[in-house]
C-alpha positions as CSV (number, residue, x, y, z in Angstrom):
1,X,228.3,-115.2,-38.3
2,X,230.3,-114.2,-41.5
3,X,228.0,-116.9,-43.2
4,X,225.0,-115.4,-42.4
5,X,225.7,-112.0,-43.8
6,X,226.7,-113.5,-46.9
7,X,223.6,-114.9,-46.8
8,X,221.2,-112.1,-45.8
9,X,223.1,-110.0,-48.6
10,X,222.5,-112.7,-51.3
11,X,219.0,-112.4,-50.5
12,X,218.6,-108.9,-50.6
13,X,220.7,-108.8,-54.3
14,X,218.5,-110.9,-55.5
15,X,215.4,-109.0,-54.0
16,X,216.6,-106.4,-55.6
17,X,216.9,-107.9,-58.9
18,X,213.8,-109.6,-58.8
19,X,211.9,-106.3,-58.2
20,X,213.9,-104.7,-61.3
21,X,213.2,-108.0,-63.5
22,X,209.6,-107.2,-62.8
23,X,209.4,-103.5,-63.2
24,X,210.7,-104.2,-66.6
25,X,209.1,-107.5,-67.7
26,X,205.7,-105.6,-66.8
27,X,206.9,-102.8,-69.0
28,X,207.3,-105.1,-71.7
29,X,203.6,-107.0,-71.2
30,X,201.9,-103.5,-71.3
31,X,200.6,-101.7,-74.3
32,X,201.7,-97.9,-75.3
33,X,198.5,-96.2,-74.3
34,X,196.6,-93.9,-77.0
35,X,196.5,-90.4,-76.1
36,X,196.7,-87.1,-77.7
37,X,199.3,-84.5,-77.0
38,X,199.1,-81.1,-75.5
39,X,199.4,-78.3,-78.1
40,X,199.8,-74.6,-77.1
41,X,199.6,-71.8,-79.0
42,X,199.9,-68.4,-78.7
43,X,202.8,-68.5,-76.1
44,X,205.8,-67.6,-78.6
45,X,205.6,-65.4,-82.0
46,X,205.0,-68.4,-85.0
47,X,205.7,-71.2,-82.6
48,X,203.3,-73.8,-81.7
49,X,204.5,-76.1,-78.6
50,X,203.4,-80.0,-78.3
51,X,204.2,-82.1,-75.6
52,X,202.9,-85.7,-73.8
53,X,203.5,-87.6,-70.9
54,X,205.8,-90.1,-70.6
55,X,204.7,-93.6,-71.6
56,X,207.2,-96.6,-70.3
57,X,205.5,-98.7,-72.6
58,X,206.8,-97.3,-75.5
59,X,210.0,-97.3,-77.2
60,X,209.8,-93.7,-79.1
61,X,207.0,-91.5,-80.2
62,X,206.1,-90.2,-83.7
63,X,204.8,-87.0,-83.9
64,X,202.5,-85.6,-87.3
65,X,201.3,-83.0,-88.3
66,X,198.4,-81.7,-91.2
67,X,197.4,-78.0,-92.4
68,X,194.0,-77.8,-91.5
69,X,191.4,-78.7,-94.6
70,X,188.1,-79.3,-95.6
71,X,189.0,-82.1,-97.6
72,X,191.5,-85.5,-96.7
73,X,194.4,-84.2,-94.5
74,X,197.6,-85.0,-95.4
75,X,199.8,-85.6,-92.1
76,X,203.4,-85.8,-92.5
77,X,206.3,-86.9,-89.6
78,X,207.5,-83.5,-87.8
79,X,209.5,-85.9,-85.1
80,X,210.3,-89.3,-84.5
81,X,212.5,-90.7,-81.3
82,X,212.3,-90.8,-77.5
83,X,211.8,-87.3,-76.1
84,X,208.2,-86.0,-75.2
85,X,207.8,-82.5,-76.3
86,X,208.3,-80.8,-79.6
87,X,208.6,-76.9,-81.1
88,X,207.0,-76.9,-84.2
89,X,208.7,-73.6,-85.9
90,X,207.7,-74.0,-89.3
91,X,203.7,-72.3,-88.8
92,X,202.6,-69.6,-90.7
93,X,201.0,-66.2,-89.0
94,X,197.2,-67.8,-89.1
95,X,198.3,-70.9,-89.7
96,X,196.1,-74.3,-88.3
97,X,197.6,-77.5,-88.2
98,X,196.5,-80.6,-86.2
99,X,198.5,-83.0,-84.5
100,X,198.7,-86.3,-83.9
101,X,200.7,-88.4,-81.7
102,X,201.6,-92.3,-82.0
103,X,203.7,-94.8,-80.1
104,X,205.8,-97.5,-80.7
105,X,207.0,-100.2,-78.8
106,X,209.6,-102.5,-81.0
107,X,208.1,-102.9,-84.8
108,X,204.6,-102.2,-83.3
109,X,202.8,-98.9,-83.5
110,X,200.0,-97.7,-81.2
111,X,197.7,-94.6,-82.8
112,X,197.3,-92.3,-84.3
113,X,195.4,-90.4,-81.4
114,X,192.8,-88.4,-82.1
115,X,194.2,-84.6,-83.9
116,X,194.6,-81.6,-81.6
117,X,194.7,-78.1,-83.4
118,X,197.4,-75.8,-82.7
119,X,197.5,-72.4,-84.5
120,X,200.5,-70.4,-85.4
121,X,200.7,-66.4,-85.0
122,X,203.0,-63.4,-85.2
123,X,200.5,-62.2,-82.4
124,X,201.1,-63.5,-78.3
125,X,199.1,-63.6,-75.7
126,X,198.8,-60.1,-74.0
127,X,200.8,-59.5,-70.9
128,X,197.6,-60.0,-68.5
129,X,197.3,-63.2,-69.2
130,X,196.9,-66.1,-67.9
131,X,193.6,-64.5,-66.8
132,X,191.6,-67.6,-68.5
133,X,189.2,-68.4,-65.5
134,X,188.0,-66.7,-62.2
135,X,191.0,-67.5,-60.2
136,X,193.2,-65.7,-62.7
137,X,191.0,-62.7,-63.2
138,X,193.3,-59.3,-64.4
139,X,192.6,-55.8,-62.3
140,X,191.1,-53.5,-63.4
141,X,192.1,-50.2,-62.0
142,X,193.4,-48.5,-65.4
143,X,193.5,-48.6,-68.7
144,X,194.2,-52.2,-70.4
145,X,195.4,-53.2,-73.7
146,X,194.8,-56.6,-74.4
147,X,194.0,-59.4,-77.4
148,X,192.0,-62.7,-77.5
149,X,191.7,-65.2,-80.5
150,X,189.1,-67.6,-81.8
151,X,189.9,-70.6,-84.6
152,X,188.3,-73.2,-85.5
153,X,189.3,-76.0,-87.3
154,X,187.2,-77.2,-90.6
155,X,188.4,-80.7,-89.9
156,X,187.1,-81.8,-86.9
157,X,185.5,-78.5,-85.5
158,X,188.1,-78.4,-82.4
159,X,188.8,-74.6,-81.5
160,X,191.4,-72.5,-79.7
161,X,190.1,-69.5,-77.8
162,X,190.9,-66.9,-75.1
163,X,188.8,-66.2,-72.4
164,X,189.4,-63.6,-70.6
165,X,188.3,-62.4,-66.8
166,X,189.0,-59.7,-64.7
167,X,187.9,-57.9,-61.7
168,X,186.9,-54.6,-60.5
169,X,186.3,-53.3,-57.2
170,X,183.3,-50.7,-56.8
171,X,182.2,-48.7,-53.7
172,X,179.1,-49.3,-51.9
173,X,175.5,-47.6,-53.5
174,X,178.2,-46.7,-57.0
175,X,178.1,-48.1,-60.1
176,X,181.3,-48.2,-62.3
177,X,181.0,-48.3,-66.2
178,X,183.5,-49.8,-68.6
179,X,183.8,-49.7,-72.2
180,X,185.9,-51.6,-74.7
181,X,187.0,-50.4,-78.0
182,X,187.9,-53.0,-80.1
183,X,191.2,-51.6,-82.7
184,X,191.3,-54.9,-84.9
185,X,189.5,-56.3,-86.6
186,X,187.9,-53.2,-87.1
187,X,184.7,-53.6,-86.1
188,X,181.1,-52.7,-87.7
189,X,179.2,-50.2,-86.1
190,X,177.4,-51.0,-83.1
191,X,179.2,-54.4,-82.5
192,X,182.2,-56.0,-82.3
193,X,183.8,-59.7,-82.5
194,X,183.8,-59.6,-78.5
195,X,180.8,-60.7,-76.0
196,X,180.3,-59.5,-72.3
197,X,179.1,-61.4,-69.0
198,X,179.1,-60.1,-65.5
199,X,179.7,-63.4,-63.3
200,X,175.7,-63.9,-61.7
201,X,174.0,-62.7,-65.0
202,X,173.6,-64.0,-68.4
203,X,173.3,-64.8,-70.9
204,X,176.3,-63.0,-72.4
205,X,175.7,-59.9,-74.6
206,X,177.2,-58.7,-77.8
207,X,179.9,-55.6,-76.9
208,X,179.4,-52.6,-78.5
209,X,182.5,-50.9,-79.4
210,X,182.7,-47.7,-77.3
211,X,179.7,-48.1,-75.6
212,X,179.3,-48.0,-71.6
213,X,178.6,-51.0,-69.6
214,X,177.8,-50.4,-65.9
215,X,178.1,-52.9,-63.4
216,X,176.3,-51.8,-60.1
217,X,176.9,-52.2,-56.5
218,X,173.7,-52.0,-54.4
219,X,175.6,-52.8,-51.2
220,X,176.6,-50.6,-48.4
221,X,180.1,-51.5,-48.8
222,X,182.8,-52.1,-51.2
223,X,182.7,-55.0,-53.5
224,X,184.3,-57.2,-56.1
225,X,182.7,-57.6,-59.3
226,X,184.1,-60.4,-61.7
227,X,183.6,-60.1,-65.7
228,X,184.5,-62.2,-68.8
229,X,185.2,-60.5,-72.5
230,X,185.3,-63.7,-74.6
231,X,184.8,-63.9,-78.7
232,X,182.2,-64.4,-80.4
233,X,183.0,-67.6,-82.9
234,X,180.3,-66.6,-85.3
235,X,182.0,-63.4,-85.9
236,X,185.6,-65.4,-85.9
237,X,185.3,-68.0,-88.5
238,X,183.6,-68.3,-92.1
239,X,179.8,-68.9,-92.1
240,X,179.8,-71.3,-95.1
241,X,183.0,-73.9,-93.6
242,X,182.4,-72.9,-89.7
243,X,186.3,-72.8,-89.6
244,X,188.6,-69.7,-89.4
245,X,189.7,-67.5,-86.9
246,X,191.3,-64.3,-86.1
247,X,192.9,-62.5,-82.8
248,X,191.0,-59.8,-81.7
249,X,192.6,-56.9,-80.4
250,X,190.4,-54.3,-78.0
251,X,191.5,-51.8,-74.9
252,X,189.4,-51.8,-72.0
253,X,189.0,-49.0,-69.2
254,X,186.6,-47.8,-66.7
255,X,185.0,-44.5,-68.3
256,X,183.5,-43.5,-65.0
257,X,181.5,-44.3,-61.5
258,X,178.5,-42.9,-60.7
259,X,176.4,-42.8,-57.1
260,X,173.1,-44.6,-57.4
C-alpha cells in the first residue's frame, strides 16, 4: 500500500515538472512578438503614459522615443528592463514625440514597432470626459466648460484627437438650441476650430462661435438627442507640413427651447 503512494506521488512530481519544463521550453522556442505600445496623453499635466502587454517571450523591453520632425528622427532609449509601462515626464507643453517599443530575448532584439505619437500638455482632459463615443455621451442640462485637442504628427501623419458626445433630452413638438463659444484659440469670425453633427444627420458642419444650433423633436413625447463637437484638423495643424496641433477650449449651453 505504502508503495503505491510513493509511486502515484512520483508520478504526479514528475507530471508536474514536466508540464513546467514545457511551459518554459515553449517560452524559449517562441519569438517576442512586434507590437506597438499604448501611449496616452492628456491624462496628467506634461505627462505622457506608455504601456504594453506582457510578452513571455521576451527577456526586457526597450522603450525610445523621437521629437516629432519633418526630417530623419532621432530616437533615443527613455527605458530599458523588464517592467511594461513607462511615465515619460520630460515633454514639453505642445510637445510630440513618437514611440517605439522593442523586445529582447537574450542578445536578440525584436523591433522597433511601428512609432505611436503621444503629445505632452500643461492642458487635461476636461472633467466630462471620457465622453469619447455614444456610450459615454456628457448631459447636457447646464452650462459646460470643456476642451478638445487635435495634433498631428509630420512624421508619419498619426494624430491624437478628442471627440466629444453628449446628450440632451427635449420635450415632445420643442426644439432646443445650443450654442458654443469657443475662448481659445480665439476664433475668426463666423467660425471656429470646432465641427457639429447631430447623430442621424450629416455631414458635420463648421460651428459658428455664438451662433444657435437647434436640434428638433417632432415627436409627441420626450426624446434623447445625441451630438458630437469634434475639431476640425485643418484648422489644427499647419497647411504647408499637415502637422501641428492645438487644444481647443469652448463652453457649451442650451440658449433656449422653443414649441414648434
Amino acid at each position: 500500500m505504502k508503495r503505491g503512494i510513493l509511486i502515484l506521488c512520483v508520478i504526479l512530481l514528475c507530471a508536474g515538472c514536466s508540464d513546467g519544463l514545457l511551459t518554459e521550453m515553449d517560452r524559449l522556442a517562441a519569438d517576442p512578438e512586434v507590437v506597438s505600445p499604448a501611449v496616452a496623453s492628456f491624462q496628467s499635466e506634461l505627462t505622457v503614459s506608455v504601456s504594453w502587454d506582457e510578452d513571455e517571450a521576451a527577456d526586457e523591453y526597450v522603450l525610445r522615443r523621437a521629437e516629432d520632425s519633418s526630417g530623419v528622427l532621432s530616437y533615443e532609449i527613455l527605458y530599458e528592463g523588464p517592467v511594461n509601462h513607462y511615465r515619460d515626464t520630460d515633454v514639453a507643453d505642445e510637445g510630440r514625440y513618437l514611440y517605439t517599443l522593442t523586445k529582447k530575448k537574450g542578445n536578440r532584439e525584436f523591433g522597433p514597432s511601428r512609432p505611436v505619437l503621444g503629445v505632452g500638455s500643461d492642458c487635461i482632459g476636461d472633467i466630462w470626459e471620457p465622453n469619447n463615443t455614444k456610450e459615454q455621451a456628457a448631459t447636457l442640462d447646464h452650462e459646460l466648460i470643456a476642451n478638445s485637442f487635435y495634433y498631428e504628427d509630420a512624421a508619419t501623419h498619426s494624430t491624437v484627437q478628442d471627440t466629444d458626445w453628449y446628450k440632451i433630452s427635449i420635450p415632445p413638438r420643442c426644439s432646443a438650441s445650443i450654442v458654443v463659444v469657443q475662448s481659445d484659440p480665439i476664433p475668426a469670425q463666423n467660425s471656429s476650430h470646432l465641427s457639429y453633427l447631430v447623430e442621424g444627420t450629416g455631414p458635420a458642419e463648421t460651428i459658428a462661435s455664438g451662433v444657435l444650433y437647434p436640434i428638433e423633436n417632432t415627436g409627441l413625447t420626450t426624446a434623447t438627442f445625441l451630438f458630437c463637437i469634434r475639431p476640425r484638423a485643418e484648422e489644427c495643424r499647419d497647411d504647408l507640413t499637415l502637422s501641428g496641433g492645438t487644444v481647443i477650449k469652448y463652453t457649451l449651453q442650451i440658449s433656449r427651447f422653443d414649441f414648434l
